[in-house]
N, C-alpha and C positions, 0 to 999 in steps of 0.2 A: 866750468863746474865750480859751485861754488865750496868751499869749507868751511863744516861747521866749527866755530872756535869756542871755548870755554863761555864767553859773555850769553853766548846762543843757547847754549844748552845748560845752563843754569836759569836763563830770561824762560826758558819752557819746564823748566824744573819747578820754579817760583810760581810763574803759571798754574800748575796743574795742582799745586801744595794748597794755593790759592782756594781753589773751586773746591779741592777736599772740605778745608775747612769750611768754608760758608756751605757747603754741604749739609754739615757737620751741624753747623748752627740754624741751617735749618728744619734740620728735623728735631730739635732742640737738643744736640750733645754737645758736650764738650768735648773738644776734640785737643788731642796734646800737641798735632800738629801745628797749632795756634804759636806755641814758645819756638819754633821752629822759622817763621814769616822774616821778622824781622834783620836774622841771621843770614838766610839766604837772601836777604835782598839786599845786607853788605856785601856779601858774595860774588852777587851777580854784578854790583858797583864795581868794585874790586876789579874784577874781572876783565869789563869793559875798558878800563883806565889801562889794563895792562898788566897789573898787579897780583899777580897766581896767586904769591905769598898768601896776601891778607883773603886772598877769594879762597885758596883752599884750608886756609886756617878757619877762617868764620862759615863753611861748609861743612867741614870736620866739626865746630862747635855745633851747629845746628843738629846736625847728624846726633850727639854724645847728651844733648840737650834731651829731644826725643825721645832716645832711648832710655834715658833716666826716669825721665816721665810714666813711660808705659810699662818699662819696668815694675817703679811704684805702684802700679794700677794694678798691675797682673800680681802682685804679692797680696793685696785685698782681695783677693778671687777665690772662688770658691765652687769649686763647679759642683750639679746640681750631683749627691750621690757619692762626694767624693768625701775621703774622712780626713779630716787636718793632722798634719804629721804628729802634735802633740797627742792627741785623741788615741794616736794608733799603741801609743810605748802601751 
C-alpha cells in the first residue's frame, strides 16, 4: 500500500488549480487563482525536497494570496436589487 505524502497531494492540488485557471482563460475570465500557480508549485518543490517548512509556508502564502484577491473582487459587488450600505443611512 502505498502513502500518499505531501509532494503528492499538493503535485494534484497544483494540477487541478492548473485546469481551473485555463478554464478560466478560456471562457475569457480572469480568474485570481492565477496569483495562486506560482506559489503552489514552490510548495509542491518544497515538498518533494523534503522541506514542509517552505512547502507549507508558500501554501499558506498562496492560500492568503487568493483570498485577498477575491476578497477585493467581492467588495466591488453588487448584487442585482441589493442597496449599498451608504444608500441605506
Amino acid at each position: 500500500m502505498r502513502i500518499c505524502g505531501w509532494a503528492d497531494v499538493l503535485d494534484q492540488a497544483d494540477r487541478v488549480l492548473l485546469a481551473r485557471v485555463d478554464e478560466a482563460a478560456a471562457a475569457g475570465e480572469d480568474s485570481p487563482l492565477q496569483n495562486m500557480l506560482a506559489l503552489m508549485d514552490v510548495a509542491q518543490r518544497a515538498a518533494a525536497r523534503g522541506d514542509l517548512r517552505v512547502a507549507a509556508t508558500s501554501a499558506t502564502g498562496a492560500l492568503s494570496v487568493t483570498c485577498s484577491a477575491i476578497g477585493r473582487r467581492a467588495a466591488h459587488m453588487i448584487l442585482p436589487g441589493a442597496v449599498r450600505p451608504s444608500a441605506a443611512l
